[in-house]
PyMOL CGO cylinders between C-alpha atoms (Angstrom):
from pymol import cmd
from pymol.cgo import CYLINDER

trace = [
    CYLINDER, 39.55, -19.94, -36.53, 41.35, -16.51, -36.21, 0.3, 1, 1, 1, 1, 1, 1,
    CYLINDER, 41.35, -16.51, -36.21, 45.35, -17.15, -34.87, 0.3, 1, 1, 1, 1, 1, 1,
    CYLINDER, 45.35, -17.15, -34.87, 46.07, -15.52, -31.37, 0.3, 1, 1, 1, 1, 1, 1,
    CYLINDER, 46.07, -15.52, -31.37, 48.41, -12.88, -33.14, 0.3, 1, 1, 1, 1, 1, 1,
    CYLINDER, 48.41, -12.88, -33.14, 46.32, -12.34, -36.17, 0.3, 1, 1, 1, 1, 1, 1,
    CYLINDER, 46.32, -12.34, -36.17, 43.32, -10.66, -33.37, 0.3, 1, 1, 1, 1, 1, 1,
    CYLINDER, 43.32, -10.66, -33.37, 43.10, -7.03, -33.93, 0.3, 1, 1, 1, 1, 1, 1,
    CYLINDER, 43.10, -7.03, -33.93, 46.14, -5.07, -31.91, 0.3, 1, 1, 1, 1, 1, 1,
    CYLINDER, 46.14, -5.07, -31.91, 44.29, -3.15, -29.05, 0.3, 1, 1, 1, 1, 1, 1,
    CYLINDER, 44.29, -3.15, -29.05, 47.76, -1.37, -28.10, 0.3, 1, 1, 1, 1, 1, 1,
    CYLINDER, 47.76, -1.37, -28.10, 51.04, -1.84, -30.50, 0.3, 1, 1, 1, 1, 1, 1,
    CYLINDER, 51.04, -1.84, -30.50, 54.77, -0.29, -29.88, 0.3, 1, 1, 1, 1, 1, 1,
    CYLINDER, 54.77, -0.29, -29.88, 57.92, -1.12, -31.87, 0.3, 1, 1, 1, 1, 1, 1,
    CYLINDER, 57.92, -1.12, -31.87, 60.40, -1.31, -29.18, 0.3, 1, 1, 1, 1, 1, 1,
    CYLINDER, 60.40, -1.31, -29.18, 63.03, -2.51, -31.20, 0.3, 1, 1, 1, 1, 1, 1,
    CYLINDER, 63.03, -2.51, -31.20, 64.28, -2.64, -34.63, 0.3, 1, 1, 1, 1, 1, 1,
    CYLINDER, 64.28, -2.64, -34.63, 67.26, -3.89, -36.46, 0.3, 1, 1, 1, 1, 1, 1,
    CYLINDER, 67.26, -3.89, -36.46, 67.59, -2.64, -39.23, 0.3, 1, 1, 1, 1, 1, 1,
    CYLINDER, 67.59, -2.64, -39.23, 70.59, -4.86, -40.75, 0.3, 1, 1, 1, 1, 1, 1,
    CYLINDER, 70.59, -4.86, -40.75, 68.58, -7.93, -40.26, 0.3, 1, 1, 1, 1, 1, 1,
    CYLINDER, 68.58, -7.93, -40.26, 64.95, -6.36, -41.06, 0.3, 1, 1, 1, 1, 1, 1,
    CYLINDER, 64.95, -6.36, -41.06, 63.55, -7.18, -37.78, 0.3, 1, 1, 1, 1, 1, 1,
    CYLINDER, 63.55, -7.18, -37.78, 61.34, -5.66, -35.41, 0.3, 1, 1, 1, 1, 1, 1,
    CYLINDER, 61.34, -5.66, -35.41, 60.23, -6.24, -31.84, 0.3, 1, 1, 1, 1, 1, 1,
    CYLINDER, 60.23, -6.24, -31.84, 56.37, -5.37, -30.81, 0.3, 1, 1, 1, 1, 1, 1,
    CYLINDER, 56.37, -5.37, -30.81, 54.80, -5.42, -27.43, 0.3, 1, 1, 1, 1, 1, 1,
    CYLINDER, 54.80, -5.42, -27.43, 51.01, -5.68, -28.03, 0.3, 1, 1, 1, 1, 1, 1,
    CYLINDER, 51.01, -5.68, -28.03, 47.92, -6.06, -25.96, 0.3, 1, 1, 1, 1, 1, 1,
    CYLINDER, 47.92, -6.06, -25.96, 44.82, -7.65, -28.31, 0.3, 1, 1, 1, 1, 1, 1,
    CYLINDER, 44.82, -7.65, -28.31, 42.07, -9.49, -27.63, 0.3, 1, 1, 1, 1, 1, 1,
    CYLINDER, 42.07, -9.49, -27.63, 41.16, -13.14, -28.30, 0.3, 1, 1, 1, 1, 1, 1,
    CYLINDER, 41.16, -13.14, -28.30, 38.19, -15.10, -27.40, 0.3, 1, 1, 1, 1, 1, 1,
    CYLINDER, 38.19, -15.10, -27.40, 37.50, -12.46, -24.30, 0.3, 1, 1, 1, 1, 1, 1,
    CYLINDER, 37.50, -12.46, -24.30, 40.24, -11.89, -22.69, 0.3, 1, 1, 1, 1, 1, 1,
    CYLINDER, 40.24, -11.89, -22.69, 43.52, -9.39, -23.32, 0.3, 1, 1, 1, 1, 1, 1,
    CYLINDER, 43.52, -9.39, -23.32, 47.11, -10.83, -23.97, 0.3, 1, 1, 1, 1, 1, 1,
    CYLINDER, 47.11, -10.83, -23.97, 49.89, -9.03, -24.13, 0.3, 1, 1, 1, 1, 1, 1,
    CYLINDER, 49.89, -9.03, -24.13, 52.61, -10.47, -27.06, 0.3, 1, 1, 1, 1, 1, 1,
    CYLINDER, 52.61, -10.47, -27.06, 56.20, -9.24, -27.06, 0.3, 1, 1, 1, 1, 1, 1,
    CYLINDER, 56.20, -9.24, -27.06, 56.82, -11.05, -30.41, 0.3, 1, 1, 1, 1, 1, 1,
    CYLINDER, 56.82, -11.05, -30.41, 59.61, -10.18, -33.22, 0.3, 1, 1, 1, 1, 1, 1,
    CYLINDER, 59.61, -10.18, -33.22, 58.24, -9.87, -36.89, 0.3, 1, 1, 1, 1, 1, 1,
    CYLINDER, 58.24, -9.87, -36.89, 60.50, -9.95, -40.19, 0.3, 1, 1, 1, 1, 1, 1,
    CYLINDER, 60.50, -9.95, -40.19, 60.55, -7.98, -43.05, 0.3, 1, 1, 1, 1, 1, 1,
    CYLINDER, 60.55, -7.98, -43.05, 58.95, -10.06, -46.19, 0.3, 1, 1, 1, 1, 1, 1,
    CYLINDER, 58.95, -10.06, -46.19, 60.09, -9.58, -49.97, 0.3, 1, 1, 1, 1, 1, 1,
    CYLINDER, 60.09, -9.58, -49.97, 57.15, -7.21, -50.28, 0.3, 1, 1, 1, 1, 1, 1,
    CYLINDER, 57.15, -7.21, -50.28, 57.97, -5.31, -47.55, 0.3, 1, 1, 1, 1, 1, 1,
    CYLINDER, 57.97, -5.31, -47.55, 55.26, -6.17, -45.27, 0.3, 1, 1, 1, 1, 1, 1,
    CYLINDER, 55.26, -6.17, -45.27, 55.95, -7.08, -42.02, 0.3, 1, 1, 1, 1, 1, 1,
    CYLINDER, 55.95, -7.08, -42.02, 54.81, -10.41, -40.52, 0.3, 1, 1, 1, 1, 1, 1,
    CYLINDER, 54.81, -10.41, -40.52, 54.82, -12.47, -37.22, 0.3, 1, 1, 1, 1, 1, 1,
    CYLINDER, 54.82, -12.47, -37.22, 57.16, -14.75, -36.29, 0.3, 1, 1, 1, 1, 1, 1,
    CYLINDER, 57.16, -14.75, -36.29, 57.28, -17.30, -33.81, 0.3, 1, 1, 1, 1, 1, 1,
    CYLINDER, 57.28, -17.30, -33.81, 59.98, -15.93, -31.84, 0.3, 1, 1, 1, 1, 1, 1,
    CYLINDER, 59.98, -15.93, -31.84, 58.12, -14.17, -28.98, 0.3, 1, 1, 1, 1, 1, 1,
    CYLINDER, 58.12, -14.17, -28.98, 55.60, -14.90, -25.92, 0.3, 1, 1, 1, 1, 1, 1,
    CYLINDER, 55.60, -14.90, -25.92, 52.00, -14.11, -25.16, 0.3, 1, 1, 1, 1, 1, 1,
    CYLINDER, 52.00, -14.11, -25.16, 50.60, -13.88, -21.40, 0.3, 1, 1, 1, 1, 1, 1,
    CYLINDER, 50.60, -13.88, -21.40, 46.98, -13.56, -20.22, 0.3, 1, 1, 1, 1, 1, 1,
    CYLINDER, 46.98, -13.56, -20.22, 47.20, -10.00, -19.14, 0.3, 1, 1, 1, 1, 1, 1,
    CYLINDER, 47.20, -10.00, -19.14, 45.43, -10.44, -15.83, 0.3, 1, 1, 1, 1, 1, 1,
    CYLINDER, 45.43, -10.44, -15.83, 46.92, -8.65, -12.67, 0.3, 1, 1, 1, 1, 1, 1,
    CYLINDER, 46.92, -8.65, -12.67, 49.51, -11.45, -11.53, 0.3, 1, 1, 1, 1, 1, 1,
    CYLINDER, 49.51, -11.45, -11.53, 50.95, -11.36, -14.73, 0.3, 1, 1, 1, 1, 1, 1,
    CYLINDER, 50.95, -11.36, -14.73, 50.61, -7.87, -15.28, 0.3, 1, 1, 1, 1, 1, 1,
    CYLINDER, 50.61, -7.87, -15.28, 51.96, -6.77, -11.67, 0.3, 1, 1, 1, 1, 1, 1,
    CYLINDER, 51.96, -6.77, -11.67, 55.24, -9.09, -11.98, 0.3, 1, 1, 1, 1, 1, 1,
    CYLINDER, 55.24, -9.09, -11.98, 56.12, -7.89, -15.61, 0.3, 1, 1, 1, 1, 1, 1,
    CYLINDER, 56.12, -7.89, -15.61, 55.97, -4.34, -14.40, 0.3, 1, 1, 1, 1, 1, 1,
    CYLINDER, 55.97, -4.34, -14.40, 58.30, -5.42, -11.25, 0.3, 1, 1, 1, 1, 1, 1,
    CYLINDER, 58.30, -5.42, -11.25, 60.64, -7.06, -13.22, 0.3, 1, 1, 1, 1, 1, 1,
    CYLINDER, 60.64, -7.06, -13.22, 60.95, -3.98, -15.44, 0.3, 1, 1, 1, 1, 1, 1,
    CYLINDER, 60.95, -3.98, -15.44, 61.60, -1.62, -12.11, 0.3, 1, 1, 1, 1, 1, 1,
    CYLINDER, 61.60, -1.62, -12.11, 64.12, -4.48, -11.19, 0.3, 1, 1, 1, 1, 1, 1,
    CYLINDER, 64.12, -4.48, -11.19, 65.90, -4.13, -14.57, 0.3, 1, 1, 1, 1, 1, 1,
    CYLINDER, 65.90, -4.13, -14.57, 65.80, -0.19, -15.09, 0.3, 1, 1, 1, 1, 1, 1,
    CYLINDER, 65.80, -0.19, -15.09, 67.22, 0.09, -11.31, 0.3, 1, 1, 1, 1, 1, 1,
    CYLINDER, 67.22, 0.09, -11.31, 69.86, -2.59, -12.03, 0.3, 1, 1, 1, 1, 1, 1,
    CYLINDER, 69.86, -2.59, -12.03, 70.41, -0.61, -15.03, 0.3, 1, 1, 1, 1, 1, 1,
    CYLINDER, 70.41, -0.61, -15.03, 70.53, 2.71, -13.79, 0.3, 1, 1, 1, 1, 1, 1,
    CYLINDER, 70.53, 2.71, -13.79, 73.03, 1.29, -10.38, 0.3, 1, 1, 1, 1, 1, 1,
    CYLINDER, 73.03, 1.29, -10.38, 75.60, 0.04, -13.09, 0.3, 1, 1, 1, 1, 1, 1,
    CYLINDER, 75.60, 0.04, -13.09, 76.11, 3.45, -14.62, 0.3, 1, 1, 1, 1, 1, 1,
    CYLINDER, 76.11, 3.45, -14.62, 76.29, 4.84, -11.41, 0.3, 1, 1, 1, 1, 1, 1,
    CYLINDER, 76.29, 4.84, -11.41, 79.00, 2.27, -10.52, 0.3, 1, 1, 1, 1, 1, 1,
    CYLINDER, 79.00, 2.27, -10.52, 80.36, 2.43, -13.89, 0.3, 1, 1, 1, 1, 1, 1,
    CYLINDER, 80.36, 2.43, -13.89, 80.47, 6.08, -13.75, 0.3, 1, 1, 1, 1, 1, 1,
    CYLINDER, 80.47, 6.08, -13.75, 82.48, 7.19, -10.54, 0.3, 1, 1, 1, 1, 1, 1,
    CYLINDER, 82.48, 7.19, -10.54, 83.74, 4.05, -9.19, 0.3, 1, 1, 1, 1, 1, 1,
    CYLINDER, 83.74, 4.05, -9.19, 85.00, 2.72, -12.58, 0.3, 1, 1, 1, 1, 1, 1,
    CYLINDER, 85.00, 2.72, -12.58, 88.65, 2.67, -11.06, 0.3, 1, 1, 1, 1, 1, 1,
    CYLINDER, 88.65, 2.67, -11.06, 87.80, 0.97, -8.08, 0.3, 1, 1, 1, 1, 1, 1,
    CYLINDER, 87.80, 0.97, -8.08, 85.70, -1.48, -9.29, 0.3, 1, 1, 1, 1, 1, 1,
    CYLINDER, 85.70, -1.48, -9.29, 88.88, -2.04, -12.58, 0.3, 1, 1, 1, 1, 1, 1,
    CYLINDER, 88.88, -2.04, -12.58, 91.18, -2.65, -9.12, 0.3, 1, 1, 1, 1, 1, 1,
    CYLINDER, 91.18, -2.65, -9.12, 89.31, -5.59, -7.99, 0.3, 1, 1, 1, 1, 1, 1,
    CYLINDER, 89.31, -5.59, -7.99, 88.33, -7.16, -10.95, 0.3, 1, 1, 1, 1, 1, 1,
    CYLINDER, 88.33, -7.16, -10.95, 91.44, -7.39, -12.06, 0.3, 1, 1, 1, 1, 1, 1,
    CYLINDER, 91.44, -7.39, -12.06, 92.79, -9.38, -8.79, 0.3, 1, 1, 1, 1, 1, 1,
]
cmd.load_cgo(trace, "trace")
């Protein structure tokens, strides 16, 4: 029996590496048995140089539901984002003032 992240990779992107530790991040969309998942799953860098799964990571059924509230969330953490260096950026005084109350 083929492993769920051993399926052939329909879509693969590195979003991450770290380089002093060897490790990588992937999100992936395969499929297994019929139906997509999507895996953001960290690998690590063997003696050979190959990389290779860990366990570290998830994998969702990408069906709408899942697929509409990742991409939500992702709005919802790039605005959050992008509103703290606003904040950060020309109120960084103001904000210093009443944190420091």
């Amino acid at each position: 029996m083929i492993e769920l992240y051993n399926a052939p990779a329909v879509y693969e992107k590195e979003i991450h590496y770290n380089e002093d530790k060897h490790e990588k991040v992937f999100v992936m969309v395969n499929t297994f048995r019929g139906e997509e998942y999507l895996h953001v799953r960290k690998y690590y860098q063997d003696f050979d140089e190959d990389w290779k799964p860990t366990k570290d990571g998830i994998a969702i059924k990408m069906d709408f539901d899942n697929t509409r509230g990742l991409f939500d969330a992702l709005v919802e953490i790039l605005s959050i984002s992008e509103v703290k260096d606003v904040l950060s950026t020309h109120f960084r005084e103001t904000l210093d003032n009443i944190y420091q109350k």
